[in-house]
MIVEXSE-196154 format. One record per residue: residue number from 1; z, x, y of N, C-alpha, C, O in turn. Coordinates in steps of 0.1 Angstrom, whole numbers. Atoms other than C-alpha are relative to their C-alpha. Layout:
! residues N
+-----+-------+-------+-------+-------+-------+-------+-------+-------+-------+-------+-------+-------+
| seq |  n_zz |  n_xx |  n_yy | ca_zz | ca_xx | ca_yy |  c_zz |  c_xx |  c_yy |  o_zz |  o_xx |  o_yy |
+-----+-------+-------+-------+-------+-------+-------+-------+-------+-------+-------+-------+-------+
| NUM |     Z |     X |     Y |     Z |     X |     Y |     Z |     X |     Y |     Z |     X |     Y |
...
+-----+-------+-------+-------+-------+-------+-------+-------+-------+-------+-------+-------+-------+
***
This chain:
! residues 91
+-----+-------+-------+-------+-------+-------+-------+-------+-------+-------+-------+-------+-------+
| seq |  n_zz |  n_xx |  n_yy | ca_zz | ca_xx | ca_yy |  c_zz |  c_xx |  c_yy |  o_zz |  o_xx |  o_yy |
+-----+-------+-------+-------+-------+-------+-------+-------+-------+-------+-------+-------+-------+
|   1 |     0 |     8 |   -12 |     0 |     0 |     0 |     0 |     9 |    13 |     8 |    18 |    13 |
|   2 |     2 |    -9 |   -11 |   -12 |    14 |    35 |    10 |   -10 |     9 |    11 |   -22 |    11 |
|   3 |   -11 |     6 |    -9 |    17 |    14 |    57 |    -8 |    -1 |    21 |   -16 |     5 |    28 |
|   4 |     3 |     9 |   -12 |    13 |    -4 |    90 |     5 |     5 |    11 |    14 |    -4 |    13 |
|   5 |    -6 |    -2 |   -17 |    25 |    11 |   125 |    -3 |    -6 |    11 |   -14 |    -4 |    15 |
|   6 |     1 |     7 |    -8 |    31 |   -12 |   153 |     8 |    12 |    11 |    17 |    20 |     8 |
|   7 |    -3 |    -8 |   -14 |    34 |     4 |   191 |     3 |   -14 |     9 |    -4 |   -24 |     8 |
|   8 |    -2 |     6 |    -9 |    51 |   -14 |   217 |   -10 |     1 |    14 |   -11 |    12 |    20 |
|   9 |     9 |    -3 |    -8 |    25 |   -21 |   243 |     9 |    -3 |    17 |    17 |   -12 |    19 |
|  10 |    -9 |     4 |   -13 |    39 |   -19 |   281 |    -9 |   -13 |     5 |   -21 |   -16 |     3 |
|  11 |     6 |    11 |    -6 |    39 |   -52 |   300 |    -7 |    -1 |     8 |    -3 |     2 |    19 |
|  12 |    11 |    -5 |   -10 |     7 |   -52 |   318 |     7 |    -4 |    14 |    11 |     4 |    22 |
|  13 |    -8 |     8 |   -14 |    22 |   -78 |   347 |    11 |    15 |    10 |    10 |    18 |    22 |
|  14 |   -11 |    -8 |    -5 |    51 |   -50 |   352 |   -12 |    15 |     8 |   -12 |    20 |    19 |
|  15 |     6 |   -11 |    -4 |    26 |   -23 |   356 |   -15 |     2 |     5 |   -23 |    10 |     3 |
|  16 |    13 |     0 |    -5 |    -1 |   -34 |   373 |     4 |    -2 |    18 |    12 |   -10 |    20 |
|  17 |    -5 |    -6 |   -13 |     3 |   -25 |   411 |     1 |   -12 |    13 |    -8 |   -20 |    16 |
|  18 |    -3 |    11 |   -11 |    15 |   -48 |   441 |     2 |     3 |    12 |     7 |    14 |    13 |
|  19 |    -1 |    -6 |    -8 |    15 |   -44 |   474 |    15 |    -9 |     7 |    19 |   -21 |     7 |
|  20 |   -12 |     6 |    -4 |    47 |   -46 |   491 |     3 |    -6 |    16 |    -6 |    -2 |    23 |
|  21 |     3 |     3 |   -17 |    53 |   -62 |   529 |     6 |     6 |     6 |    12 |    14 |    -1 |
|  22 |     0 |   -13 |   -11 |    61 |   -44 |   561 |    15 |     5 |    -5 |    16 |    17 |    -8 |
|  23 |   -12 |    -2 |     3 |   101 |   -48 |   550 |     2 |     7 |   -11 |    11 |    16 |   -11 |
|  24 |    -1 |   -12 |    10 |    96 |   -33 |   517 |    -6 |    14 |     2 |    -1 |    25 |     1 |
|  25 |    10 |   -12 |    -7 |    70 |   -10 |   530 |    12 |    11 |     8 |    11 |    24 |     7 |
|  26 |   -10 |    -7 |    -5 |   100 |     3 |   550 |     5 |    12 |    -6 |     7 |    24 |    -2 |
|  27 |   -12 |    -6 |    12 |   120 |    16 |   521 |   -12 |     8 |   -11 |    -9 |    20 |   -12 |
|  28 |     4 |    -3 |    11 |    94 |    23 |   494 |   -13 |     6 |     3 |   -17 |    14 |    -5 |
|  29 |    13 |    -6 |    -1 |    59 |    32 |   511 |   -10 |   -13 |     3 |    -9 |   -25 |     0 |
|  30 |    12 |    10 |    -3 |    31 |    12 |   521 |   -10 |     2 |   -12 |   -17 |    -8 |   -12 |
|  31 |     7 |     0 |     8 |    12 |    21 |   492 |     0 |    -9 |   -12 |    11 |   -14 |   -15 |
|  32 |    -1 |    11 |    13 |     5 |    -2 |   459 |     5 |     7 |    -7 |    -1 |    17 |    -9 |
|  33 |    -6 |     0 |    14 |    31 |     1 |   431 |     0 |    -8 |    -7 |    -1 |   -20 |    -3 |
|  34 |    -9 |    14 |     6 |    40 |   -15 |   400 |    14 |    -2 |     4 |    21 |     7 |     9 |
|  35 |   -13 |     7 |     0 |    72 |   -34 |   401 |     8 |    14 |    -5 |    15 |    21 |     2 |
|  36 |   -12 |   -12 |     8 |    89 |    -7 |   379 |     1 |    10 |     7 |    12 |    16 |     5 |
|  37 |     0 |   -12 |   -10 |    82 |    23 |   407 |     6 |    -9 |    10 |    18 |    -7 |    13 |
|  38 |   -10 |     4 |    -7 |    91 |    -2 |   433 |    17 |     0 |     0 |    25 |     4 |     8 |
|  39 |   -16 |    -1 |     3 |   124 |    -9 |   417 |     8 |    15 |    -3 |    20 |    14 |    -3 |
|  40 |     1 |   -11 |     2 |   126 |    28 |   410 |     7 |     5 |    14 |    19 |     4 |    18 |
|  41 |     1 |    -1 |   -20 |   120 |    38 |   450 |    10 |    -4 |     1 |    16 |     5 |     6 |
|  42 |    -8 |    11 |    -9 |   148 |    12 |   457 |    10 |     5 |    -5 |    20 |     2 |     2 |
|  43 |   -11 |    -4 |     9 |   173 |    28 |   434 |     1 |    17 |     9 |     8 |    20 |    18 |
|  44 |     2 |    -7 |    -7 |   163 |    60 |   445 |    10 |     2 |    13 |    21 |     7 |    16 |
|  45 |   -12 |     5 |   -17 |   172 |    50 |   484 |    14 |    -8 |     0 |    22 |    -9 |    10 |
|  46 |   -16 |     7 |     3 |   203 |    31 |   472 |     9 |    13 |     2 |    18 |    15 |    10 |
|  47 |    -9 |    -8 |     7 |   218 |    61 |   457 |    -4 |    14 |    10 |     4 |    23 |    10 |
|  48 |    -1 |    -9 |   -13 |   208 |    86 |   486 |     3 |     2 |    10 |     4 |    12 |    17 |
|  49 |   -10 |     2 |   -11 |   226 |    69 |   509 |    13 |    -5 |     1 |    19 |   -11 |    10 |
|  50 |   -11 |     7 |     9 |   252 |    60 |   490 |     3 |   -15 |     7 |    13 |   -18 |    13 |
|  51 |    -3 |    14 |    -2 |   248 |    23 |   495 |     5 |    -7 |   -10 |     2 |   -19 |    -9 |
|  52 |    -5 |     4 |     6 |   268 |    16 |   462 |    13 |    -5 |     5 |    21 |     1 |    13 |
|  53 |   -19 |     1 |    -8 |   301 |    -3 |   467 |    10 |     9 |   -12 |    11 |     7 |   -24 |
|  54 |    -8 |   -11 |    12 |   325 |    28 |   453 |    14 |   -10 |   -11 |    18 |    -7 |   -22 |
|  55 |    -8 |    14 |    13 |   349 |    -6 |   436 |    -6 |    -6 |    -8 |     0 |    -9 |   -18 |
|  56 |    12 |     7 |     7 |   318 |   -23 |   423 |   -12 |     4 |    -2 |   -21 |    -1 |     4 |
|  57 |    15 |   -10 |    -5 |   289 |    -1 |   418 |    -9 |    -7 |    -4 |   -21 |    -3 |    -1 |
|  58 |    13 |    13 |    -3 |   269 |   -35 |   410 |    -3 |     0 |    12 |   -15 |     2 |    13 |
|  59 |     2 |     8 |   -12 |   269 |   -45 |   445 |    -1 |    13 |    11 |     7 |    21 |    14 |
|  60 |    10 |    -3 |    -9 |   245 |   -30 |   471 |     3 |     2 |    15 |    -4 |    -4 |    23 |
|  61 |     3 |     3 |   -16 |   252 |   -25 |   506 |    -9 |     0 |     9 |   -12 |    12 |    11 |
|  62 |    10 |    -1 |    -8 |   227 |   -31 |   530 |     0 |     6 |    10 |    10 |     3 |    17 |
|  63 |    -1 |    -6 |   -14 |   218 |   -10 |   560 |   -13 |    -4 |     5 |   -22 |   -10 |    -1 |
|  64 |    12 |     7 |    -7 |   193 |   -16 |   587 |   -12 |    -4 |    -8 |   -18 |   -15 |    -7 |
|  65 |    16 |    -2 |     8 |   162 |    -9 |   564 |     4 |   -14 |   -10 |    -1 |   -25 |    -9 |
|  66 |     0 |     6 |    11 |   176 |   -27 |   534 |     5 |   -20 |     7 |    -1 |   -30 |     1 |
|  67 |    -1 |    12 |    -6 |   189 |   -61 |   554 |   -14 |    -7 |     0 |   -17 |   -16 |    -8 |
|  68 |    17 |    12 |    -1 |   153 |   -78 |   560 |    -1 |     0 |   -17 |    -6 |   -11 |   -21 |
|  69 |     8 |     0 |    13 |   145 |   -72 |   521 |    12 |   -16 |    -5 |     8 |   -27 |    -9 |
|  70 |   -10 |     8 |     5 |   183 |   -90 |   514 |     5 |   -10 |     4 |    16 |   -14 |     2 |
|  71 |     2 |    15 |    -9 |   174 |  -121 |   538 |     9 |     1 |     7 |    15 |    -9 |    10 |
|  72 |   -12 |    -5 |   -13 |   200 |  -104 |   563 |    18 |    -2 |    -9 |    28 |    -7 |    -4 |
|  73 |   -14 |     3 |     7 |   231 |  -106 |   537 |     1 |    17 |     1 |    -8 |    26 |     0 |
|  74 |    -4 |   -15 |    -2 |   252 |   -73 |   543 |     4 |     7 |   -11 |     9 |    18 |   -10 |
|  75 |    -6 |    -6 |    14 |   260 |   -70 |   503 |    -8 |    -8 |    -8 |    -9 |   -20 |    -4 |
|  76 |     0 |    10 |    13 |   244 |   -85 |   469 |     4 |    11 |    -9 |    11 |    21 |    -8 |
|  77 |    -4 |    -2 |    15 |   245 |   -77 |   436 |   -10 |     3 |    -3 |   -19 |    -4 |     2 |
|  78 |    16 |    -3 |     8 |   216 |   -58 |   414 |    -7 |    -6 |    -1 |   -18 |    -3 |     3 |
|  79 |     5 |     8 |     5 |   207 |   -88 |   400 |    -6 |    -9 |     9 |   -16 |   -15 |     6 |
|  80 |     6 |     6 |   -17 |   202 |  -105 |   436 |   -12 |     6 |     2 |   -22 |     1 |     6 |
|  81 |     8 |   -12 |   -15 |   186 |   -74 |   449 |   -16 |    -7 |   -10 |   -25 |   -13 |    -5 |
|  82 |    12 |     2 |     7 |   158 |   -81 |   420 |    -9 |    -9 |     3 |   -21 |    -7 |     4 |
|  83 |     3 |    15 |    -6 |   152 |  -118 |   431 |    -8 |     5 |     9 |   -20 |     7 |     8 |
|  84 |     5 |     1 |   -13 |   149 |  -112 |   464 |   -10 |    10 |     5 |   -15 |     8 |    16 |
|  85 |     9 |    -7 |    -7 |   126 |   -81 |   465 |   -14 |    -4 |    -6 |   -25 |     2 |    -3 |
|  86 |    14 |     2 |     1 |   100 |  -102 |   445 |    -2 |    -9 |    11 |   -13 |   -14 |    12 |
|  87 |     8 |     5 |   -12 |   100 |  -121 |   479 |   -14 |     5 |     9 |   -24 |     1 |    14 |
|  88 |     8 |   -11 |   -11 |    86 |   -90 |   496 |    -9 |     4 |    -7 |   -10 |    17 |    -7 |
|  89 |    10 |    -7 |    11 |    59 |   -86 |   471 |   -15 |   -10 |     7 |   -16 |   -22 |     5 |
|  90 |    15 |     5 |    -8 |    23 |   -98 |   490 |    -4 |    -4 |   -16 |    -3 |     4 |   -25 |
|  91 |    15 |     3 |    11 |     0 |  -118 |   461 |   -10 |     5 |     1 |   -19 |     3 |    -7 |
+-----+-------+-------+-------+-------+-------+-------+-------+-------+-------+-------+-------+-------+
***
């Protein structure tokens, strides 16, 4: 019996490139990413400006750049931040 190897194929959707609007554009580049480098970038600038909360390192703080992305909220949560940056995603 010939054995059978299956490959996980990446999700095209995730890795097919988007352009982001002036507010993400801010933070991540004006250039087209996929989602997974955007979210990337965004981690990136999180953690270089230390906008983790040092009690909660879920929760995000926002500074000038990152407010417009987080509909002007001065803190969310990862799982917010995710939501709300497919706002800033141009079709």
């Amino acid at each position: 019996m010939a054995k059978t190897t299956t490959t996980k194929k990446a999700n095209a959707a995730f890795m097919k490139p988007v352009n982001p609007d002036a507010a993400l554009s801010a933070v991540v580049g004006s250039d087209p990413l996929p989602r997974t480098e955007i979210t990337k970038k965004l981690w990136d600038y999180i953690k270089s400006n230390d906008l983790q909360n040092p009690e909660n390192k879920r929760e995000i703080i926002a500074d000038e750049k990152l407010k417009p992305i987080f509909d002007g909220a001065d803190k969310v949560t990862m799982f917010e931040m995710t939501k709300l940056v497919s706002n800033h995603i141009v079709k």
